[in-house]
VEXNU-224292 format. One record per residue (C-alpha): residue in three letters; x, y, z. Coordinates in Angstrom, 3 decimals. Layout:
BEGIN
+-----+----------+----------+----------+
| res |       c1 |       c2 |       c3 |
+-----+----------+----------+----------+
| ALA |        X |        Y |        Z |
...
+-----+----------+----------+----------+
***
This chain:
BEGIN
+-----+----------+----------+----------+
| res |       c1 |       c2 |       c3 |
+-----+----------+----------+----------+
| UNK |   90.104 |   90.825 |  142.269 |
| UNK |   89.211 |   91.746 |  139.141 |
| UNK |   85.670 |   89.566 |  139.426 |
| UNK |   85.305 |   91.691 |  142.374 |
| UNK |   85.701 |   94.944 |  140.002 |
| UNK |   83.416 |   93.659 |  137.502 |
| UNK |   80.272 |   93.150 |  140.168 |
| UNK |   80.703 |   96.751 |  141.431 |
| UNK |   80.534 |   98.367 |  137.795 |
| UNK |   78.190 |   95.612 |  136.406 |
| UNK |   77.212 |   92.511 |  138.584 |
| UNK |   74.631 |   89.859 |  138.023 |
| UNK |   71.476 |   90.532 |  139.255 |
| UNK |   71.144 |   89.210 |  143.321 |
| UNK |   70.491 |   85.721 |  143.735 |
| UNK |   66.724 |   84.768 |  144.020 |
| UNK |   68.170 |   82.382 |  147.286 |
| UNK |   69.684 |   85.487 |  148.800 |
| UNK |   66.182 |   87.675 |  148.930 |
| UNK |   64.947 |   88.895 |  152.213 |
| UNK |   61.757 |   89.361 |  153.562 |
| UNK |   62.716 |   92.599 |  155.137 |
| UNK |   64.738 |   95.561 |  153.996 |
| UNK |   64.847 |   99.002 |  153.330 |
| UNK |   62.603 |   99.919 |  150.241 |
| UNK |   66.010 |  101.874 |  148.536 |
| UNK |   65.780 |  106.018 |  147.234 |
| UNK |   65.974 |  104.105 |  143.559 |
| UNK |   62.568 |  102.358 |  143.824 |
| UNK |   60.571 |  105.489 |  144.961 |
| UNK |   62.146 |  107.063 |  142.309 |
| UNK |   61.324 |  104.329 |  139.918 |
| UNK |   57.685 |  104.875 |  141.178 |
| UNK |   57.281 |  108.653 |  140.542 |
| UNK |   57.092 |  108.062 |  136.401 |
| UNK |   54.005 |  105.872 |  136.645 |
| UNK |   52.595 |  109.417 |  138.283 |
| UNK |   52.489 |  110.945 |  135.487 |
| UNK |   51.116 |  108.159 |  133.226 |
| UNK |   48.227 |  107.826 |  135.719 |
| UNK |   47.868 |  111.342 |  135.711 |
| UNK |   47.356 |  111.188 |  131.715 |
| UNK |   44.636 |  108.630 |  132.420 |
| UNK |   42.816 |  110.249 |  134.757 |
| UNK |   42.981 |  113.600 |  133.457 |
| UNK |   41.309 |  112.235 |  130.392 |
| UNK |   38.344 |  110.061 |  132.329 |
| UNK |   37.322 |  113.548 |  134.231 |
| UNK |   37.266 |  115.512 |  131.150 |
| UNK |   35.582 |  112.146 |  128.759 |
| UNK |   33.307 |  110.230 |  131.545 |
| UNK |   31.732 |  107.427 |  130.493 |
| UNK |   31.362 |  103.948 |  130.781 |
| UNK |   33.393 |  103.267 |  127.428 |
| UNK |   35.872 |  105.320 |  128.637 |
| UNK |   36.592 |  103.985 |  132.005 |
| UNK |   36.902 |  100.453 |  130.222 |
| UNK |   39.658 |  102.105 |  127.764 |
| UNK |   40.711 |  103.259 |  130.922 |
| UNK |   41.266 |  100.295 |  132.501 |
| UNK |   42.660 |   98.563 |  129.640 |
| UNK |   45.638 |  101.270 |  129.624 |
| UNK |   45.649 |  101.769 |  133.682 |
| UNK |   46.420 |   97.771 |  133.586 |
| UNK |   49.260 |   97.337 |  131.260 |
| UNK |   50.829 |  100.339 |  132.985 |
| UNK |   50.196 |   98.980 |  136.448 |
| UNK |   51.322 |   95.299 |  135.292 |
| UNK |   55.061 |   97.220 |  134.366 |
| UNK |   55.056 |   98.674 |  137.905 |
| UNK |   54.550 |   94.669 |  139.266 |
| UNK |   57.154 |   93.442 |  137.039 |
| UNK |   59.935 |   96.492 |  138.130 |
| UNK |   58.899 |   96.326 |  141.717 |
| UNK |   59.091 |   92.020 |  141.674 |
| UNK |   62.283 |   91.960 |  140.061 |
| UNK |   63.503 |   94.384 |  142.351 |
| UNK |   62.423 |   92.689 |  144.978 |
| UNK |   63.834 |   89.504 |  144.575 |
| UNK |   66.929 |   90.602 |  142.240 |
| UNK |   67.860 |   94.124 |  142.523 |
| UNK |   70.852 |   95.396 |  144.194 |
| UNK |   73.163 |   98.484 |  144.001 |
| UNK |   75.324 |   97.610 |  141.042 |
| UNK |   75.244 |  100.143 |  137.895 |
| UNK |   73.000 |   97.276 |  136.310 |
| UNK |   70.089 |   97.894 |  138.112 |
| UNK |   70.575 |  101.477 |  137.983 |
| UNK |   70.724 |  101.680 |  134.465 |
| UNK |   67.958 |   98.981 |  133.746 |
| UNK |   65.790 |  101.356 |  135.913 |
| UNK |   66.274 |  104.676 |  134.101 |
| UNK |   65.544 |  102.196 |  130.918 |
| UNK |   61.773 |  100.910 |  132.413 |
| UNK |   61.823 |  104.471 |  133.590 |
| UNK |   62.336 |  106.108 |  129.904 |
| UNK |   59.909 |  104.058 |  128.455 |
| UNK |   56.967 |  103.872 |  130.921 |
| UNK |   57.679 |  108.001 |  130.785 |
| UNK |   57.067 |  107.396 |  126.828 |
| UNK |   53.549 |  105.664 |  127.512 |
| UNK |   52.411 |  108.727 |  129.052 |
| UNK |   53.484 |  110.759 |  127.049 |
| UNK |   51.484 |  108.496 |  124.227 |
| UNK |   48.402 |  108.016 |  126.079 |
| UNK |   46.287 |  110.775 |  124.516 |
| UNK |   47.374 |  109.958 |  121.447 |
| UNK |   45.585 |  106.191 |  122.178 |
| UNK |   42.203 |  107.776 |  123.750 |
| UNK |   42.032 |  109.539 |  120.088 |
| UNK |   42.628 |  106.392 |  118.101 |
| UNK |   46.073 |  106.888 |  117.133 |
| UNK |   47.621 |  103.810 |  119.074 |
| UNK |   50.628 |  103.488 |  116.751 |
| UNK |   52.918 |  106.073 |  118.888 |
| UNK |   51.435 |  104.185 |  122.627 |
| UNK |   52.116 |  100.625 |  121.057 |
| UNK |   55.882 |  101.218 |  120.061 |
| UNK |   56.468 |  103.340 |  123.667 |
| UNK |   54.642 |  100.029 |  125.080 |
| UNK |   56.764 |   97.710 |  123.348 |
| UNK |   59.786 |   99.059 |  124.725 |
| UNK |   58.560 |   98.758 |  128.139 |
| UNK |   57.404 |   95.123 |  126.946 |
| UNK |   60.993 |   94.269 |  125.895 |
| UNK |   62.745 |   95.427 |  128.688 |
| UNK |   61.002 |   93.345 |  130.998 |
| UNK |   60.775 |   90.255 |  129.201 |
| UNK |   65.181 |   91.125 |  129.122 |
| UNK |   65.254 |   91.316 |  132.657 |
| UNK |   63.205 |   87.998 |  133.554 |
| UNK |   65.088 |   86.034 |  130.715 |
| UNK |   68.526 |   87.326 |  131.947 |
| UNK |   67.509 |   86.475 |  135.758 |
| UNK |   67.404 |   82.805 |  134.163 |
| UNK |   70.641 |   83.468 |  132.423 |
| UNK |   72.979 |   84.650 |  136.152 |
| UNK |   70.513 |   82.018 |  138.313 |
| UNK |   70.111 |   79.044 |  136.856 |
| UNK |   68.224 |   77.977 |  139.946 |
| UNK |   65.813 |   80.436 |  139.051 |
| UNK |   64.869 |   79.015 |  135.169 |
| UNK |   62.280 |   76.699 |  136.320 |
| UNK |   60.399 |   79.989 |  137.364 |
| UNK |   61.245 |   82.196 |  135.206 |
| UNK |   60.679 |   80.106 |  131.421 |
| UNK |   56.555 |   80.630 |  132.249 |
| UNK |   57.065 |   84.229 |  132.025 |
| UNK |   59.952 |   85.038 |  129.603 |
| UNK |   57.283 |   82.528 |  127.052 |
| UNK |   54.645 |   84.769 |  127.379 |
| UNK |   56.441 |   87.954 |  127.205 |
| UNK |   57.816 |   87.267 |  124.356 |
| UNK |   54.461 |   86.277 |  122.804 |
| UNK |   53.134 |   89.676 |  124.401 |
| UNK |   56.570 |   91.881 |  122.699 |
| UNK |   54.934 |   90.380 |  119.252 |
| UNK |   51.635 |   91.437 |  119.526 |
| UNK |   52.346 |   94.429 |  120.395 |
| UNK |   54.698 |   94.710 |  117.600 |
| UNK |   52.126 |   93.364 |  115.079 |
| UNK |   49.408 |   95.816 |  116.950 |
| UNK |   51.390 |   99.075 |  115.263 |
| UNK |   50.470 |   97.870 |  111.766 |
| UNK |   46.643 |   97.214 |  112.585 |
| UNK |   43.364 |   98.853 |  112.710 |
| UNK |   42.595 |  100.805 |  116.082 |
| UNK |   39.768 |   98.518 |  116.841 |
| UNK |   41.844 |   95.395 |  115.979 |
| UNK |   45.005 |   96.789 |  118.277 |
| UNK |   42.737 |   97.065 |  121.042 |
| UNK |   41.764 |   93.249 |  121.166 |
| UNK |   45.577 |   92.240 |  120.426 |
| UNK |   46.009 |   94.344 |  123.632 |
| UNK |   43.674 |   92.736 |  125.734 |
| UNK |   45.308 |   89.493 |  124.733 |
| UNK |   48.891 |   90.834 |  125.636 |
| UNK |   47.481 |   91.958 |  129.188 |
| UNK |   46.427 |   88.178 |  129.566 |
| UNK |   49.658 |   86.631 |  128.061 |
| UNK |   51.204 |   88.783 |  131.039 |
| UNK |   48.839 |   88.112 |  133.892 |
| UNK |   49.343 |   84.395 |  133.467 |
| UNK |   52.525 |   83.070 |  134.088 |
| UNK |   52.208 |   83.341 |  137.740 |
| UNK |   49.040 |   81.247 |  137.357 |
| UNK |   50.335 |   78.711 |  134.981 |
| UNK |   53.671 |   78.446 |  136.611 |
| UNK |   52.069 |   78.156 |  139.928 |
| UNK |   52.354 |   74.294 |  140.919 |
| UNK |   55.671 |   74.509 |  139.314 |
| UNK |   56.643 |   77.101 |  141.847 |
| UNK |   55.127 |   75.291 |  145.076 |
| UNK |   56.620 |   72.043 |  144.426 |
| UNK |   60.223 |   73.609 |  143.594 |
| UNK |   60.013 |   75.483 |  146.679 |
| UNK |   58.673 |   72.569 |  148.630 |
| UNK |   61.786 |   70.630 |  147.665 |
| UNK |   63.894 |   73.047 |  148.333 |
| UNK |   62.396 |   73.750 |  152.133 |
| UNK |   61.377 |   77.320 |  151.181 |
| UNK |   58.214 |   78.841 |  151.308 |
| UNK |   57.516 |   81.675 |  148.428 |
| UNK |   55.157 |   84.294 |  149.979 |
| UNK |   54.591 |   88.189 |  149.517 |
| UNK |   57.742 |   89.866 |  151.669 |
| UNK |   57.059 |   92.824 |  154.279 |
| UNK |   59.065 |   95.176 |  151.918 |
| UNK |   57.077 |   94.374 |  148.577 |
| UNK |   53.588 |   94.813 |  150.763 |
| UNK |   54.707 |   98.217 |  151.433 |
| UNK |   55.620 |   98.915 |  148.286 |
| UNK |   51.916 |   98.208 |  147.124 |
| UNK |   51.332 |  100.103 |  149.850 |
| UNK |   53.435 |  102.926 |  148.349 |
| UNK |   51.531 |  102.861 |  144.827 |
| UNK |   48.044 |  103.115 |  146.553 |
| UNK |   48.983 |  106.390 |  147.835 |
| UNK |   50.445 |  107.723 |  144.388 |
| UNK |   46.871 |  106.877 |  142.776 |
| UNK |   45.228 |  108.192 |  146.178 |
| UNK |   46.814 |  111.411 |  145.112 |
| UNK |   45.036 |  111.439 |  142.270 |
| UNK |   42.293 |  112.151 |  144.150 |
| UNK |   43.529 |  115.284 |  146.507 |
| UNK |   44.958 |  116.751 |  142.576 |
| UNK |   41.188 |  116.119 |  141.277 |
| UNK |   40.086 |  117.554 |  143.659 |
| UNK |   42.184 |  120.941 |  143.980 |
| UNK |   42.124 |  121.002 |  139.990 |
| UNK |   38.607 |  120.729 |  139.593 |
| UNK |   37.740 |  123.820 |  143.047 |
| UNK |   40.830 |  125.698 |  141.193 |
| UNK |   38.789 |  125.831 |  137.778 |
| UNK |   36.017 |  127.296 |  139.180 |
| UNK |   35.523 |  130.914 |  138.215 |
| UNK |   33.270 |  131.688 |  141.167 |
| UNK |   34.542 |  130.117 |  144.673 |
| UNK |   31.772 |  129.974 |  146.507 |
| UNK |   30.854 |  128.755 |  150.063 |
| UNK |   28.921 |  125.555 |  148.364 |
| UNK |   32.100 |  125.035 |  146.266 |
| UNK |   34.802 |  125.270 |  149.678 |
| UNK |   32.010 |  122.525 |  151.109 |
| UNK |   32.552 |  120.389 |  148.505 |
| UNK |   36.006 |  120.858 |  148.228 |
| UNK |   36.202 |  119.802 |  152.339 |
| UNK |   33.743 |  116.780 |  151.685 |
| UNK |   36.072 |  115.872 |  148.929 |
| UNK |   39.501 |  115.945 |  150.360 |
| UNK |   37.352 |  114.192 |  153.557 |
| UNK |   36.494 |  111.159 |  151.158 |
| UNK |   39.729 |  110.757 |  149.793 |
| UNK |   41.174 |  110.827 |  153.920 |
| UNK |   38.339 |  108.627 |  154.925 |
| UNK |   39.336 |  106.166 |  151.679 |
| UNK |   42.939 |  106.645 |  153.215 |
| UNK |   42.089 |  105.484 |  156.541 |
| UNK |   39.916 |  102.494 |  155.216 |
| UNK |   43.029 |  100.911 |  153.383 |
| UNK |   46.073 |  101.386 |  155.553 |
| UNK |   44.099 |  100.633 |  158.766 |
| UNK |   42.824 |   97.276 |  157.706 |
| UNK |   46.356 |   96.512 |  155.859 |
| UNK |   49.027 |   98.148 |  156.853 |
| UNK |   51.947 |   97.068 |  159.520 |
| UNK |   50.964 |   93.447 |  158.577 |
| UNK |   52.269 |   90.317 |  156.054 |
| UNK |   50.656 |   88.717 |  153.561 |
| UNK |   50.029 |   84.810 |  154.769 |
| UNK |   52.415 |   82.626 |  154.035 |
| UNK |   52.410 |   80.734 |  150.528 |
| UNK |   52.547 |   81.490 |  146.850 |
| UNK |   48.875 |   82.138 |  146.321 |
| UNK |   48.523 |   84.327 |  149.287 |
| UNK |   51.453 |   86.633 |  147.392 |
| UNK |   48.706 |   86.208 |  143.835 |
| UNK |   45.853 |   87.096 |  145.460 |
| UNK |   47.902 |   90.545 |  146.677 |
| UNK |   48.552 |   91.619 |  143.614 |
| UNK |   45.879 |   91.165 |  141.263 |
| UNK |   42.949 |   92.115 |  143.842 |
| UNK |   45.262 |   95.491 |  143.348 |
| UNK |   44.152 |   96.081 |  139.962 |
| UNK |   40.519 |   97.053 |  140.175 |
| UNK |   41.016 |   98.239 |  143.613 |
| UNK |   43.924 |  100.762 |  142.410 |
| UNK |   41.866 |  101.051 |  138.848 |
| UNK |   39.070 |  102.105 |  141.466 |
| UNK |   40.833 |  104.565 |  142.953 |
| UNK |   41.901 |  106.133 |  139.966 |
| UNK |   38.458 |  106.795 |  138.757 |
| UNK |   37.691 |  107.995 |  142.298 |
| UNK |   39.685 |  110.824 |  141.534 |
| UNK |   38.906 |  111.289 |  138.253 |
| UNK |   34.901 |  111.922 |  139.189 |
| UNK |   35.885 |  114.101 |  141.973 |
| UNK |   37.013 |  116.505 |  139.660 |
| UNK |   34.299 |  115.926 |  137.287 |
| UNK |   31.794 |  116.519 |  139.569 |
| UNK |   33.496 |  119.480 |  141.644 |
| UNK |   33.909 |  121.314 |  137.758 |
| UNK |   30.660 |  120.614 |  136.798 |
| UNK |   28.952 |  121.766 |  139.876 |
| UNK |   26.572 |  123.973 |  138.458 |
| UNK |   25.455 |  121.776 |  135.767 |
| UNK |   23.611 |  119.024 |  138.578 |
| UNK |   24.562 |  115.972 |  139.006 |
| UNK |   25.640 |  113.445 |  136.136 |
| UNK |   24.042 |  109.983 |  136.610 |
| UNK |   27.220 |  108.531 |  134.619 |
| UNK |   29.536 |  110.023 |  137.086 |
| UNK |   27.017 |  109.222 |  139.776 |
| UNK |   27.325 |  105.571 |  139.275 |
| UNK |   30.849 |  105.587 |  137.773 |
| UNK |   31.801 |  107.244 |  141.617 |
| UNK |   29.742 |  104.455 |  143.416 |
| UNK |   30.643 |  101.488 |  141.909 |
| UNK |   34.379 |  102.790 |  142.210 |
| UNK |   33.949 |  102.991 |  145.818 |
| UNK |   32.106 |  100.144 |  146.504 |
| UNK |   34.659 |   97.869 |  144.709 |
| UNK |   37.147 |   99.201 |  146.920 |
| UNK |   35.373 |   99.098 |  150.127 |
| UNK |   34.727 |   94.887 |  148.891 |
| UNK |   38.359 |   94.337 |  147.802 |
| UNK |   39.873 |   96.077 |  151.082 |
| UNK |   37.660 |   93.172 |  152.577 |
| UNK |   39.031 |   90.691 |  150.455 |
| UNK |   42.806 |   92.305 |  151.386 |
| UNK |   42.186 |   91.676 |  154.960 |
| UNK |   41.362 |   87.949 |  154.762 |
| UNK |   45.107 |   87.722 |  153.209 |
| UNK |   46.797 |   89.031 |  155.883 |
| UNK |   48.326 |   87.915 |  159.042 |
| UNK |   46.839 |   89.603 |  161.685 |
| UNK |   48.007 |   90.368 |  165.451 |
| UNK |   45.438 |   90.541 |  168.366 |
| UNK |   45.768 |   94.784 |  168.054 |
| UNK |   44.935 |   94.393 |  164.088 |
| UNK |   42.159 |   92.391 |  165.056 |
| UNK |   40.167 |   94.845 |  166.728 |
| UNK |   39.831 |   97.377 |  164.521 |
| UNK |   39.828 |   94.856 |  161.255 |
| UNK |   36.842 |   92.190 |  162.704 |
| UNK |   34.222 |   94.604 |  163.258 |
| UNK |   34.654 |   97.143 |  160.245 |
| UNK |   35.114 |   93.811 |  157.708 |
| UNK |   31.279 |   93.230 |  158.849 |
| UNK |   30.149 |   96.763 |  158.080 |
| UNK |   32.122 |   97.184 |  154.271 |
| UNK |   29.707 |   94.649 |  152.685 |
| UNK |   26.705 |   97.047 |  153.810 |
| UNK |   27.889 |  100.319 |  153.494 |
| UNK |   29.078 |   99.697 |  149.631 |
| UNK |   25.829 |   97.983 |  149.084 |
| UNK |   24.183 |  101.828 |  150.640 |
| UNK |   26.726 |  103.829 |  148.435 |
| UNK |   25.711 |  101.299 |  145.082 |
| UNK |   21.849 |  102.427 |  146.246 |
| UNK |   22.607 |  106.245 |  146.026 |
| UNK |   22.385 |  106.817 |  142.180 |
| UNK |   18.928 |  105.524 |  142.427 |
| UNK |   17.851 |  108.284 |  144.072 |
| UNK |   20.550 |  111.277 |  142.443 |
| UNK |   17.977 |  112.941 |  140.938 |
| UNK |   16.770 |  114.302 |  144.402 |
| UNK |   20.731 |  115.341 |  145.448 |
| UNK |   23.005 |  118.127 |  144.358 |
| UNK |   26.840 |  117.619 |  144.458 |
| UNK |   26.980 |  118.596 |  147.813 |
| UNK |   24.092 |  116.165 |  149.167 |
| UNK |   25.593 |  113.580 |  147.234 |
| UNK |   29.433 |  114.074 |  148.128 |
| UNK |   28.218 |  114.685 |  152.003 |
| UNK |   25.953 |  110.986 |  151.768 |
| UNK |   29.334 |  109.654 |  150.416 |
| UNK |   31.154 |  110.714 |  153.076 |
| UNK |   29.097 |  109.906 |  155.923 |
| UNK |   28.912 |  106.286 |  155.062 |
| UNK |   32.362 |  106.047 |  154.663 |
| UNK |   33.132 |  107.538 |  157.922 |
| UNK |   30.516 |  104.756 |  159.890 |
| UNK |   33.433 |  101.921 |  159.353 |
| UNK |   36.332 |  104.152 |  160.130 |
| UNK |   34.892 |  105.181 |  163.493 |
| UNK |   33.304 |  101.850 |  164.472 |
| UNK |   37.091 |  100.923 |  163.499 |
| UNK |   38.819 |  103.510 |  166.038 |
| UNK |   35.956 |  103.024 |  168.336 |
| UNK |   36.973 |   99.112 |  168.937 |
| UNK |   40.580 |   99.750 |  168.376 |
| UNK |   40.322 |  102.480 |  171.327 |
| UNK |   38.249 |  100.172 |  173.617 |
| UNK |   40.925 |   97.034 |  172.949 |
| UNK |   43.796 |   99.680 |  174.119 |
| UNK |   42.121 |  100.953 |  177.215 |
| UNK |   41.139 |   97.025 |  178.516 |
| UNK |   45.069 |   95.972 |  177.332 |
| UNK |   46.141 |   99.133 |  179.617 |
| UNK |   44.201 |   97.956 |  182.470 |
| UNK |   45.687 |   94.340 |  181.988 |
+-----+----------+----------+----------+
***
């Protein structure tokens, strides 16, 4: 009885051998997800105001550690979460320190990375706790979970010794934490298959932790619809030109949308471990993407009067054609059923083209405004989304007649 107690006020964390493929993503977890928000907000926010090529790479520096934490929380989650006051209280800790981060991030764009390096470490620590103590309930989980608790821990130090360095110096010792912390799953890999394979199990991406990536793409799509509205709302003069580009905007960011959850959405990752690796790190420069997506839109929309900005110009293309190829990439990972198919086959032939077009735009920006130039944008991106209807629409009117 009083075991019994003790796992409703505290419990272990849930068994890695009692995980399930398919569940209902709980109120805790999309709670969870609403303070990375405001970190990507602070990121962002700063790339539309700052744009340039050194900044988007700071960017993406930052945008990657923070996204990395969201992995971690949403993995262990997935496989070890439950309803206990544990994983509550464990949450509202990643919570309190990822909320720290953005609060910090300014003060890291500006060179003073002291403040974002302690918040970081916190988040840093907490994770590496929650891997080490998975190995600690589970012992049929330490063969996993030693690649990752190593490198954390390595990670938690530089970080540490990162607070007492030169800016330029804590930048490098960062880039070598985001490695330390991208690796495990890589080095650990073989380990994992062969475990698995003895065991008769199969480790692949689950239908609940899909749509949870699913989740996060539209809290950085939103990014996009808030560029947007912030950058029309900050014009003094609201003019017919500026409502067109605000239309052609929110359009791109729909049309973006579409692109994604049509050729990934409703469907599984294939099975096996490196089918679940390729999911989530072709999510970091297709998320990292989006985020600067967002971030030009309201650069561009502000600065309408001003022309065009070949920086932003090219900063906006690349963005999109990276996503346009990694959506591509996405859909070679998934299972697909005969109704997926016929939308997915014929638009996966068009995104190689069309974000080749978009990458040729900037060569020619000196002839556009930012209407011409958001309205070129959109109109390519709308060719694969209604070849993509148009085939899905003819497979439902033939399977109708069947």
């Amino acid at each position: 009885m009083n075991d019994r107690n003790d796992n409703l006020w505290w419990g272990p964390p849930k068994k890695f051998d009692d995980r399930k493929n398919e569940r209902k993503i709980s109120w805790l977890e999309l709670f969870y997800d609403l303070v990375y928000v405001a970190a990507i907000a602070q990121l962002t926010h700063h790339l539309a105001a700052h744009p340039s090529w050194h900044t988007a790479g700071f960017s993406f520096l930052l945008f990657s550690l923070v996204f990395w934490s969201w992995v971690n929380g949403s993995q262990y989650y997935d496989l070890h979460g439950n309803d206990s006051i544990r994983t509550r209280l464990l949450t509202f800790w990643q919570m309190l320190a990822v909320a720290a981060v953005a609060v910090t991030i300014q003060d890291a764009y500006h060179g003073h990375h002291q403040a974002f390096a302690i918040s970081f470490a916190m988040v840093q620590i907490i994770i590496t706790y929650l891997w080490w103590s998975v190995g600690l309930y589970d012992p049929s989980h330490r063969v996993f979970n030693i690649y990752y608790t190593v490198n954390y821990s390595l990670s938690f130090l530089l970080i540490i010794i990162s607070v007492f360095t030169h800016f330029d110096v804590a930048v490098i010792l960062w880039i070598v934490v985001l490695l330390l912390n991208l690796t495990p799953s890589l080095t650990g890999a073989r380990t994992v298959v062969r475990v698995m394979k003895e065991r008769g199990q199969v480790f692949t991406a689950s239908a609940t932790l899909v749509e949870r990536f699913g989740l996060f793409t539209i809290i950085v799509l939103a990014e996009s619809i808030l560029g947007t509205v912030t950058g029309i709302a900050e014009l003094k003069e609201k003019s017919p030109v500026a409502w067109t580009a605000f239309i052609l905007a929110i359009l791109i960011a729909f049309l973006l949308w579409s692109l994604y959850f049509d050729m990934t959405s409703e469907q599984e990752t294939k099975e096996g471990y490196s089918y679940m690796q390729w999911l989530v790190f072709l999510h970091f420069p297709l998320l990292a993407s989006l985020s600067i997506v967002g971030a030009c839109l309201k650069s561009l929309l502000i600065d309408m009067d001003a022309g065009l900005s070949p920086t932003v110009q090219w900063m906006f293309c690349v963005a999109i054609s990276i996503i346009l190829l990694i959506v591509d990439g996405l859909t070679r990972i998934m299972k697909e059923e005969e109704e997926d198919r016929a939308y997915i086959r014929p638009v996966a032939r068009l995104l190689l083209f069309i974000s080749v077009a978009i990458l040729l735009i900037p060569l020619f920006g000196q002839l556009l405004n930012t209407l011409s130039f958001l309205l070129l944008i959109a109109l390519l991106l709308f060719v694969p989304v209604f070849v993509g209807i148009k085939s899905w629409v003819k497979y439902q009117f033939f399977s109708q007649k069947k």
